[in-house]
HTML snippet that shows the backbone in 3Dmol.js (N, CA, C, O; Angstrom):
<script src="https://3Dmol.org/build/3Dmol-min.js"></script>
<div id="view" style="width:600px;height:400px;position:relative"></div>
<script>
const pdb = `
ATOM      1  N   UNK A   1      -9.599  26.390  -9.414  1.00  0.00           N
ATOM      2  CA  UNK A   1      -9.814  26.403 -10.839  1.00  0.00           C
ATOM      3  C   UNK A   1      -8.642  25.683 -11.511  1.00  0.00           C
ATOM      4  O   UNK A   1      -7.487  25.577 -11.098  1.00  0.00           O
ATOM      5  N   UNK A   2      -9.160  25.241 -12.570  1.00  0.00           N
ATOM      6  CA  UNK A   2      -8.088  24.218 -12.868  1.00  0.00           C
ATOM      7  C   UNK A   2      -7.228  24.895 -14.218  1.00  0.00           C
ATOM      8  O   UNK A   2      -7.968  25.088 -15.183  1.00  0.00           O
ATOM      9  N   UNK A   3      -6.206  25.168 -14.366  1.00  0.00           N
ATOM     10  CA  UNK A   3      -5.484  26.187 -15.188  1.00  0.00           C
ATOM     11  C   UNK A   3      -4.680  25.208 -16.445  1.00  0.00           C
ATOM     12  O   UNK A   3      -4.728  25.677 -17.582  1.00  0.00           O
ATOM     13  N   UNK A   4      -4.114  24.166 -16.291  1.00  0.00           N
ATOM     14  CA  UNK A   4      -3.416  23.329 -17.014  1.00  0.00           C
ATOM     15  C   UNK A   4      -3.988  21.783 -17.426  1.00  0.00           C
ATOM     16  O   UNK A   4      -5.027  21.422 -16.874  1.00  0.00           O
ATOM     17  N   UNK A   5      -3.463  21.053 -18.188  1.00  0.00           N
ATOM     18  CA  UNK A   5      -3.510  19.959 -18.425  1.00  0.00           C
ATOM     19  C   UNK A   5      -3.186  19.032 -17.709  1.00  0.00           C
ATOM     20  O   UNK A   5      -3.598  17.886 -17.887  1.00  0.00           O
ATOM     21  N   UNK A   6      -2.007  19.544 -16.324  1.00  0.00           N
ATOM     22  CA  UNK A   6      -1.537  18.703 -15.213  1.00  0.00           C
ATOM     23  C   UNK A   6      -2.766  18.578 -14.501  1.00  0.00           C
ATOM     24  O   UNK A   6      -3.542  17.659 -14.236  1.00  0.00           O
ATOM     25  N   UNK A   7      -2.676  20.032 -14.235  1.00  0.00           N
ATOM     26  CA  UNK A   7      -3.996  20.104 -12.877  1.00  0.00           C
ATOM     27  C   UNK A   7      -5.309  19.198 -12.983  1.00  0.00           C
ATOM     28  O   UNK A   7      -6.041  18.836 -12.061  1.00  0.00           O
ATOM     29  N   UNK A   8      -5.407  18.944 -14.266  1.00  0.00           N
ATOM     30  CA  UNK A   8      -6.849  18.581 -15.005  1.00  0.00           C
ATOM     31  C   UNK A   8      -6.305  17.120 -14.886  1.00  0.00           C
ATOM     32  O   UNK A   8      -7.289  16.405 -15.071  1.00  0.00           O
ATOM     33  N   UNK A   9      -5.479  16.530 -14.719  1.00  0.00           N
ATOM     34  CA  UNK A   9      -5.031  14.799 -14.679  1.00  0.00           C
ATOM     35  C   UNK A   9      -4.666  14.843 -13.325  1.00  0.00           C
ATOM     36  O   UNK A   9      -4.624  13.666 -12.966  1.00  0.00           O
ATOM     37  N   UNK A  10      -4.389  15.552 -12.411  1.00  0.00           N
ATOM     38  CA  UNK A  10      -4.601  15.791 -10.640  1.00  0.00           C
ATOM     39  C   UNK A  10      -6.158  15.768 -10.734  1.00  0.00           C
ATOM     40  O   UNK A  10      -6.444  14.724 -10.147  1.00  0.00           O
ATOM     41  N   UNK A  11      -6.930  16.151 -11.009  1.00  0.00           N
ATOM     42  CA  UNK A  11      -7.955  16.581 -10.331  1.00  0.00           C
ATOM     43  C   UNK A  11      -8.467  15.070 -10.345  1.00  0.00           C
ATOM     44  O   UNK A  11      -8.737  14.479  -9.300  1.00  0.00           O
ATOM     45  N   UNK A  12      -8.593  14.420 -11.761  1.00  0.00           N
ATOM     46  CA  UNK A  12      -9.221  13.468 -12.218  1.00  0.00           C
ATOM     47  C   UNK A  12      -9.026  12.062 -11.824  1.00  0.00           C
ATOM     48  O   UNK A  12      -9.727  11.058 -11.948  1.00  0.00           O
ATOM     49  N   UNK A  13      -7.236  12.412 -11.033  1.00  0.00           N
ATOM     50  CA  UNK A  13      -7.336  11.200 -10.114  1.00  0.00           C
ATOM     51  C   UNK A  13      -7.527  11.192  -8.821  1.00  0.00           C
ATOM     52  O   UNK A  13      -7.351  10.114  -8.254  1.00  0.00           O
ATOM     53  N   UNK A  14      -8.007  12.592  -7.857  1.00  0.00           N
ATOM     54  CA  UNK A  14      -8.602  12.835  -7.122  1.00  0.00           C
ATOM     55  C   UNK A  14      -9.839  12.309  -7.233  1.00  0.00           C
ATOM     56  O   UNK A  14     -10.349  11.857  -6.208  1.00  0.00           O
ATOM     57  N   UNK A  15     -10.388  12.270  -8.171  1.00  0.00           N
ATOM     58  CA  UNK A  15     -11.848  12.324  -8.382  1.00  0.00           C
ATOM     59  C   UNK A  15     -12.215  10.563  -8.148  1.00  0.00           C
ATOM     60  O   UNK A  15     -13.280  10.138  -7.700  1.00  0.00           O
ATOM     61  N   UNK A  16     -10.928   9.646  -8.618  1.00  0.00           N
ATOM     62  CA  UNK A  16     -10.927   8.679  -8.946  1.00  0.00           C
ATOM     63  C   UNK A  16     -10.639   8.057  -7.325  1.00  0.00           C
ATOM     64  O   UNK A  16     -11.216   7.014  -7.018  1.00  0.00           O
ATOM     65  N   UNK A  17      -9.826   8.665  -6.420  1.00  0.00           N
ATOM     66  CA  UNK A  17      -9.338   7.791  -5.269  1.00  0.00           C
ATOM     67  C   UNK A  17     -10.866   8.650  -4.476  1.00  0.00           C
ATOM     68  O   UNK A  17     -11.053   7.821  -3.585  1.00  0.00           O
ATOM     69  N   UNK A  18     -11.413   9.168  -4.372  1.00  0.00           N
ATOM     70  CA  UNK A  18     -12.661   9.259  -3.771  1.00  0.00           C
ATOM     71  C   UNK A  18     -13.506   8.990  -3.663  1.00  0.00           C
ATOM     72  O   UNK A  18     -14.255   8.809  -2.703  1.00  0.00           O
ATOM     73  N   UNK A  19     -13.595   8.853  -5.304  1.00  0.00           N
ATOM     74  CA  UNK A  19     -14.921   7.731  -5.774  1.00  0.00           C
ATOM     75  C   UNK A  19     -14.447   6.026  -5.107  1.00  0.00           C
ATOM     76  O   UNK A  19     -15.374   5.490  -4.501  1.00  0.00           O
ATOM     77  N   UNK A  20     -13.207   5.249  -5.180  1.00  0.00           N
ATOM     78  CA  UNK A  20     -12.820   4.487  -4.849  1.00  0.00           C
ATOM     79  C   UNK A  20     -13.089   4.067  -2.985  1.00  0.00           C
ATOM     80  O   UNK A  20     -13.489   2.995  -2.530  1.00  0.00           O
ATOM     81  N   UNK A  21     -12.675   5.422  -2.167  1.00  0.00           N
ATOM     82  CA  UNK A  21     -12.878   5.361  -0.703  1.00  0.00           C
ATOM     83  C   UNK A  21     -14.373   4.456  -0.948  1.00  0.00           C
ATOM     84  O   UNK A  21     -14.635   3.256  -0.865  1.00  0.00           O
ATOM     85  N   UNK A  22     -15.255   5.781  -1.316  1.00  0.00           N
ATOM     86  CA  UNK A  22     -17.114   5.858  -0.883  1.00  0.00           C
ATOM     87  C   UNK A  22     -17.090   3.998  -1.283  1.00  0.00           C
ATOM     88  O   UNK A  22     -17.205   3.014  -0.552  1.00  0.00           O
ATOM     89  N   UNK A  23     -16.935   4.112  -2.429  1.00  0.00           N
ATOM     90  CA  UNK A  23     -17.121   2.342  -3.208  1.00  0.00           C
ATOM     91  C   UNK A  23     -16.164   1.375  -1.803  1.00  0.00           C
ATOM     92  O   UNK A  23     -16.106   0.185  -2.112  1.00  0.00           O
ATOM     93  N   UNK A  24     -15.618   1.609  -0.727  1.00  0.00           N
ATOM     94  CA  UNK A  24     -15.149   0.709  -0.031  1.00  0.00           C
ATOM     95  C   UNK A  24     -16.132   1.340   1.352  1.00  0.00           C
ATOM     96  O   UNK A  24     -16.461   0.484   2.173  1.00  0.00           O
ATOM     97  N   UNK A  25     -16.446   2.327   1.531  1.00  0.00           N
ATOM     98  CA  UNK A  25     -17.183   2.619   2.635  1.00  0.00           C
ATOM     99  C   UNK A  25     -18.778   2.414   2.340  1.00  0.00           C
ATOM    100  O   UNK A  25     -19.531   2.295   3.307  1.00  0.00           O
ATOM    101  N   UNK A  26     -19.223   2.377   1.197  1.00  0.00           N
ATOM    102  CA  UNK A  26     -20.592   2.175   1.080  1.00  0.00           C
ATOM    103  C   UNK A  26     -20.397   0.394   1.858  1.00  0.00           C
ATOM    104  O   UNK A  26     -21.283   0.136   2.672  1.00  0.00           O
ATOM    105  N   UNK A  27     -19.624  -0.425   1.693  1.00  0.00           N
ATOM    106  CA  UNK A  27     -20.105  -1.802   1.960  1.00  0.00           C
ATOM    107  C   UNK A  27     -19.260  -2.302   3.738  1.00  0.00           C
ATOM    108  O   UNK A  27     -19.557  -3.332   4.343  1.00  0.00           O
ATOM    109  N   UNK A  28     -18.366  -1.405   4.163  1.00  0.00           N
ATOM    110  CA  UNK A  28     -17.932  -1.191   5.317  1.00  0.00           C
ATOM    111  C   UNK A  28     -18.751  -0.358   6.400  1.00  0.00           C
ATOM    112  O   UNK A  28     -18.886  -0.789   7.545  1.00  0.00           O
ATOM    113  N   UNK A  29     -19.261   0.786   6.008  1.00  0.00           N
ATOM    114  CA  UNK A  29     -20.266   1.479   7.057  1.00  0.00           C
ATOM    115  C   UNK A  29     -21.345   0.755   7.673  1.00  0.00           C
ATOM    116  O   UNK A  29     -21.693  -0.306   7.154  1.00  0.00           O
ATOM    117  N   UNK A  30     -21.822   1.103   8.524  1.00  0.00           N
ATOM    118  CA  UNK A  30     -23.371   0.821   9.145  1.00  0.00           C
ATOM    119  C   UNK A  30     -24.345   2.051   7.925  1.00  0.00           C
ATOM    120  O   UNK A  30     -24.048   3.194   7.575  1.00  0.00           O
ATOM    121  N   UNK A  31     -25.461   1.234   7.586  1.00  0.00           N
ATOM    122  CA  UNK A  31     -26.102   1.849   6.463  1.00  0.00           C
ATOM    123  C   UNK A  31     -26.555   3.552   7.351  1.00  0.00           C
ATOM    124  O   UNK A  31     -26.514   4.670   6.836  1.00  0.00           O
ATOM    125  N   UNK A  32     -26.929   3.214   8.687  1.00  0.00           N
ATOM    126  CA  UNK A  32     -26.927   5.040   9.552  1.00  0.00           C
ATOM    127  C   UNK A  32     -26.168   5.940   9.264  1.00  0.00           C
ATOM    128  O   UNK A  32     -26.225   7.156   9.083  1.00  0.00           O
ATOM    129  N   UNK A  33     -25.446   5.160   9.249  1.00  0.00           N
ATOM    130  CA  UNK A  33     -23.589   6.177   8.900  1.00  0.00           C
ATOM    131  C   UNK A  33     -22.998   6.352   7.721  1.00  0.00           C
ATOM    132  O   UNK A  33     -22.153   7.226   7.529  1.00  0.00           O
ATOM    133  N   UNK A  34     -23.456   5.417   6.718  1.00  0.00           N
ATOM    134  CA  UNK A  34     -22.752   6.574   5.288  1.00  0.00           C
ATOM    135  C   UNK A  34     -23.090   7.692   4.993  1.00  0.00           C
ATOM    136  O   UNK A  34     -22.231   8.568   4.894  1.00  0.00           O
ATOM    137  N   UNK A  35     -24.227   7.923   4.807  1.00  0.00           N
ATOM    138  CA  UNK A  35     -24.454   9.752   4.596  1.00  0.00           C
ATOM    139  C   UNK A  35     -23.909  10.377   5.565  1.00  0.00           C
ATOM    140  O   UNK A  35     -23.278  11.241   4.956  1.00  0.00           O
ATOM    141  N   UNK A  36     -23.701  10.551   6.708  1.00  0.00           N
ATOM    142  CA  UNK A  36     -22.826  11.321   6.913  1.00  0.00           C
ATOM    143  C   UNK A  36     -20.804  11.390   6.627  1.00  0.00           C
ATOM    144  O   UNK A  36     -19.814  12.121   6.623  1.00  0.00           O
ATOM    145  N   UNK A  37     -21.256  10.157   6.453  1.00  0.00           N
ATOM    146  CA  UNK A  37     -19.389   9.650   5.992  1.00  0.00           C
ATOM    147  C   UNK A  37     -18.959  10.101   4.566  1.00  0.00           C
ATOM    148  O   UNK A  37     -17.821  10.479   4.287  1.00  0.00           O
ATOM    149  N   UNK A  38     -20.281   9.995   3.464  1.00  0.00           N
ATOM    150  CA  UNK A  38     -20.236  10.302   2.247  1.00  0.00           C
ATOM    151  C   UNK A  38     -20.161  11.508   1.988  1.00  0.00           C
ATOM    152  O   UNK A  38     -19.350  11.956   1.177  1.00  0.00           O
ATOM    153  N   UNK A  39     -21.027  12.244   2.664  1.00  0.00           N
ATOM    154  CA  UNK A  39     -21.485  13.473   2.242  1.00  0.00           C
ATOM    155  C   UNK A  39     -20.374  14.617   1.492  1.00  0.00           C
ATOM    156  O   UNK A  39     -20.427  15.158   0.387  1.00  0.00           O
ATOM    157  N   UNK A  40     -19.361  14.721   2.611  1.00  0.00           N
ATOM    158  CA  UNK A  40     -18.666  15.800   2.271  1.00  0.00           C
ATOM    159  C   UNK A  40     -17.843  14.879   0.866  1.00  0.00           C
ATOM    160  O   UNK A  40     -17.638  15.486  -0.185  1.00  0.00           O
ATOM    161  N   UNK A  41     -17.544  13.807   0.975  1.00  0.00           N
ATOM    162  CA  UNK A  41     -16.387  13.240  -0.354  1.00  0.00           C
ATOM    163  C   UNK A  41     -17.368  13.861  -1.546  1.00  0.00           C
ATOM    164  O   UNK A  41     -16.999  14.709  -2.359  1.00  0.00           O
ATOM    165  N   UNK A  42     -18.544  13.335  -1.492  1.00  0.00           N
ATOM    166  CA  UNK A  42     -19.392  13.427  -2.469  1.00  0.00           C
ATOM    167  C   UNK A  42     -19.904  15.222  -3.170  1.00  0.00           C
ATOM    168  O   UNK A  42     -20.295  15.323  -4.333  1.00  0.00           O
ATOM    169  N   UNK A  43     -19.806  16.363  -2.304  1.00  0.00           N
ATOM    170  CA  UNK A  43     -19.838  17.587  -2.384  1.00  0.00           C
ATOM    171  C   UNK A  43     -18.263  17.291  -3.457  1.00  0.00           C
ATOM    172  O   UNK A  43     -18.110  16.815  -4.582  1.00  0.00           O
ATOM    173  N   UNK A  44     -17.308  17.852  -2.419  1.00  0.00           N
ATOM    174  CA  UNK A  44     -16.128  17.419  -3.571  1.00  0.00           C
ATOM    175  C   UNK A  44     -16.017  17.035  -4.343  1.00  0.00           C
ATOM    176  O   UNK A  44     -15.234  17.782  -4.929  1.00  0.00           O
ATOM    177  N   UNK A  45     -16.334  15.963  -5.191  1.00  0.00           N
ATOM    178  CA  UNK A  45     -16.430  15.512  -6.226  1.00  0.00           C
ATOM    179  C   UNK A  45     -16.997  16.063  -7.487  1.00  0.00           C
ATOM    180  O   UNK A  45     -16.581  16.069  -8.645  1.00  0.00           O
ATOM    181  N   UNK A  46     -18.152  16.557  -6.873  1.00  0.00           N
ATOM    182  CA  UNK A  46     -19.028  17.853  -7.439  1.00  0.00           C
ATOM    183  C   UNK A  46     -18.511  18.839  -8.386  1.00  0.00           C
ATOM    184  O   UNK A  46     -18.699  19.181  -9.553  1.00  0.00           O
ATOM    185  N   UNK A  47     -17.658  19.200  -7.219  1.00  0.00           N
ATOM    186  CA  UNK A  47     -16.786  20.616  -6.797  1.00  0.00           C
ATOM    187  C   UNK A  47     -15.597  20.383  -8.051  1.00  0.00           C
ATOM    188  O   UNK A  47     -15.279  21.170  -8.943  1.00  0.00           O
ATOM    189  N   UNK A  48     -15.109  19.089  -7.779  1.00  0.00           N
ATOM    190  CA  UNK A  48     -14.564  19.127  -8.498  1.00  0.00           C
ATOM    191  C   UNK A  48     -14.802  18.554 -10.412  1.00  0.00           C
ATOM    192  O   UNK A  48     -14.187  18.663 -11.473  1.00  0.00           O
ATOM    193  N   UNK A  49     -15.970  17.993  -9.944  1.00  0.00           N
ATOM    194  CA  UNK A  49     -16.498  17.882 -11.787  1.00  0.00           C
ATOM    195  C   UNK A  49     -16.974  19.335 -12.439  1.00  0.00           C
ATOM    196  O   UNK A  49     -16.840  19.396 -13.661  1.00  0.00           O
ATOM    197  N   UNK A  50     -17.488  20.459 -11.809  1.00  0.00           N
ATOM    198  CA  UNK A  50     -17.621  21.194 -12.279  1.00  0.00           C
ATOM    199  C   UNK A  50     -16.356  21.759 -13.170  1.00  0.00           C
ATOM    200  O   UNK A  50     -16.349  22.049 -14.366  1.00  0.00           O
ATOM    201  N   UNK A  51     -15.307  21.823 -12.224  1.00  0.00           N
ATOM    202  CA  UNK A  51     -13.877  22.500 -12.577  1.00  0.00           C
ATOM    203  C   UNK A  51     -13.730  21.863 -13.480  1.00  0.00           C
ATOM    204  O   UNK A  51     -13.152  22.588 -14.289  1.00  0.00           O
ATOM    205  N   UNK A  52     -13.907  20.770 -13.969  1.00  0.00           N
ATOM    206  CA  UNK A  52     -13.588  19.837 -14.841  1.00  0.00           C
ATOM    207  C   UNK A  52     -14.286  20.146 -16.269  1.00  0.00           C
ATOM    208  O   UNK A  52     -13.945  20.001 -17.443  1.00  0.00           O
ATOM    209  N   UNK A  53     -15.136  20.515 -15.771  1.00  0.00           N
ATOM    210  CA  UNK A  53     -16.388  20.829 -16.652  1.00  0.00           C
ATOM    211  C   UNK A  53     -16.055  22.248 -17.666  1.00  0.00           C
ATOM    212  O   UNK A  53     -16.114  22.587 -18.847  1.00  0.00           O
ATOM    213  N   UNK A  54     -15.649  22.822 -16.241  1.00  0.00           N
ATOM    214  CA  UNK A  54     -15.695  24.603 -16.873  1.00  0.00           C
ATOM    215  C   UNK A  54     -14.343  24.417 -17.466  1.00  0.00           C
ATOM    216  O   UNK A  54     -14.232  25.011 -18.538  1.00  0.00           O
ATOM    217  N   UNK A  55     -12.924  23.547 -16.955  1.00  0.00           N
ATOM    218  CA  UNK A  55     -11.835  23.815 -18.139  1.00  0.00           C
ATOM    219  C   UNK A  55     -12.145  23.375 -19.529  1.00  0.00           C
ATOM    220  O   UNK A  55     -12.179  24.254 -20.390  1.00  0.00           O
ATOM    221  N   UNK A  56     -12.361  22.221 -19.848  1.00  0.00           N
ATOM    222  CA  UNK A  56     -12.930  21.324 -20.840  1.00  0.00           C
ATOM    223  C   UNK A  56     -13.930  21.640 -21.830  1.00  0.00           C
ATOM    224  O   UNK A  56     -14.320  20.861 -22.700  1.00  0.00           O
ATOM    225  N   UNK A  57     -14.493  23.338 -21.578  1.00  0.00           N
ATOM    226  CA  UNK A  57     -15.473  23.752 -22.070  1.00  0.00           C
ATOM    227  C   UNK A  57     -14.904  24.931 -23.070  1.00  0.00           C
ATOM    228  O   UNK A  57     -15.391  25.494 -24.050  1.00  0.00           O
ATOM    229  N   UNK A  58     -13.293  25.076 -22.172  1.00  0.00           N
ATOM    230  CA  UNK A  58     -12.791  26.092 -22.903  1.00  0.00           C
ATOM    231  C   UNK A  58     -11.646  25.760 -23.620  1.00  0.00           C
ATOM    232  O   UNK A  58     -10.851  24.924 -23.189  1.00  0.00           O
ATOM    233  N   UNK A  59     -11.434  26.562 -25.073  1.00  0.00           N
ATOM    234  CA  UNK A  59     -10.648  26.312 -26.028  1.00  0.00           C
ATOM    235  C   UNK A  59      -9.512  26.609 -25.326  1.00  0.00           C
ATOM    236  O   UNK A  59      -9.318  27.578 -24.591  1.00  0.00           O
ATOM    237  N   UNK A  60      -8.127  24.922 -25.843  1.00  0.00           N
ATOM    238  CA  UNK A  60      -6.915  25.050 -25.550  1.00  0.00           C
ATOM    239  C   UNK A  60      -6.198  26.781 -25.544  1.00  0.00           C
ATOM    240  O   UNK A  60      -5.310  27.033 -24.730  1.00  0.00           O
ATOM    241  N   UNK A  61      -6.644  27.760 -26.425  1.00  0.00           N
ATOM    242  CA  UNK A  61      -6.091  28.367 -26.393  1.00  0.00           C
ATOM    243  C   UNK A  61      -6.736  30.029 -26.016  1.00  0.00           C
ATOM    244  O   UNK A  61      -6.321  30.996 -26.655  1.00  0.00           O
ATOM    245  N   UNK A  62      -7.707  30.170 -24.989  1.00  0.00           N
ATOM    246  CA  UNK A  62      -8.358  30.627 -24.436  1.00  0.00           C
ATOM    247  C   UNK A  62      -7.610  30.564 -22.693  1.00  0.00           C
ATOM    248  O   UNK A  62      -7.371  29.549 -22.039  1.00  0.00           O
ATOM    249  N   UNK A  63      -7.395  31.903 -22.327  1.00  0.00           N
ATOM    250  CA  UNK A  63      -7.063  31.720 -21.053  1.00  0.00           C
ATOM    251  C   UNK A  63      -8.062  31.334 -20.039  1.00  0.00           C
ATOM    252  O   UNK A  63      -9.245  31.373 -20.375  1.00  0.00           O
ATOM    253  N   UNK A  64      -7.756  30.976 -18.874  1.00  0.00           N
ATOM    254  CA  UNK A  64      -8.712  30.726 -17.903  1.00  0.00           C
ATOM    255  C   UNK A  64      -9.111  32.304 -17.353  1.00  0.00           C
ATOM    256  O   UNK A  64      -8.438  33.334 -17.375  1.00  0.00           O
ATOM    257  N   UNK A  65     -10.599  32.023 -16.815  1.00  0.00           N
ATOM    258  CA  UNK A  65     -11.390  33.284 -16.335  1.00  0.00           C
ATOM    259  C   UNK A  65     -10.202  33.916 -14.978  1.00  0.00           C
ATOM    260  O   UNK A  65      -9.334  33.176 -14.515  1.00  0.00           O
ATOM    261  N   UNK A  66     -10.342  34.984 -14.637  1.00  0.00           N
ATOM    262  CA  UNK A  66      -9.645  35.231 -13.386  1.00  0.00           C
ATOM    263  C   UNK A  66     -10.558  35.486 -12.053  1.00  0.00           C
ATOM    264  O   UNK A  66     -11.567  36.192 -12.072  1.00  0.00           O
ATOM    265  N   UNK A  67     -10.163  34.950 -11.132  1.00  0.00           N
ATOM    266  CA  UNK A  67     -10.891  34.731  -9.777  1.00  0.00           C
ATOM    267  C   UNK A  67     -11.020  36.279  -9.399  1.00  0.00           C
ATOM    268  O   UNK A  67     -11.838  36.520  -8.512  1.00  0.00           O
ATOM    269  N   UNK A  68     -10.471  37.135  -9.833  1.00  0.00           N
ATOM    270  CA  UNK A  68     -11.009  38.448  -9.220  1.00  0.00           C
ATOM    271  C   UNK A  68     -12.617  39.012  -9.656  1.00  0.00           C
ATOM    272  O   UNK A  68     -12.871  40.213  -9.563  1.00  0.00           O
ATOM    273  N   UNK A  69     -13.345  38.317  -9.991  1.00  0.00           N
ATOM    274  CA  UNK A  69     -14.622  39.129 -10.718  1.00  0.00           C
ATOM    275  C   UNK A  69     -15.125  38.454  -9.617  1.00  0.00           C
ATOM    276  O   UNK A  69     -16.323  38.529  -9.341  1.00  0.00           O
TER     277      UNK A  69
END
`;
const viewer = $3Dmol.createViewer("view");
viewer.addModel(pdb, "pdb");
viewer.setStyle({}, {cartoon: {color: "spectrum"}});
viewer.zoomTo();
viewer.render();
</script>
């Protein structure tokens, strides 16, 4: 979960060097073999737009939910 404004400019250039890999492996793979090469980057990405999603949804001055529920 993404708690800060750092984490949230980490995540987003995570998001950015992954998207970057797939965009060099979509034209390097054998077309058999990207889905499985993609797959998991592409879950992640997910994974991580949601987080992106759910901080961005909440007011600067609203704490984040806590992982114990």
């Amino acid at each position: 979960m993404i708690a800060n404004d750092l984490e949230l400019k980490t995540t987003q250039e995570r998001i950015a060097y992954f998207q970057h890999l797939l965009a060099q492996m979509r034209v390097a793979a054998r077309p058999v073999e990207y889905p499985a090469m993609s797959s998991g980057y592409l879950c992640e990405i997910e994974k991580m737009q949601d987080e992106i999603r759910e901080y961005l949804g909440r007011h600067a001055s609203q704490t984040p939910p806590s992982d114990a529920a």
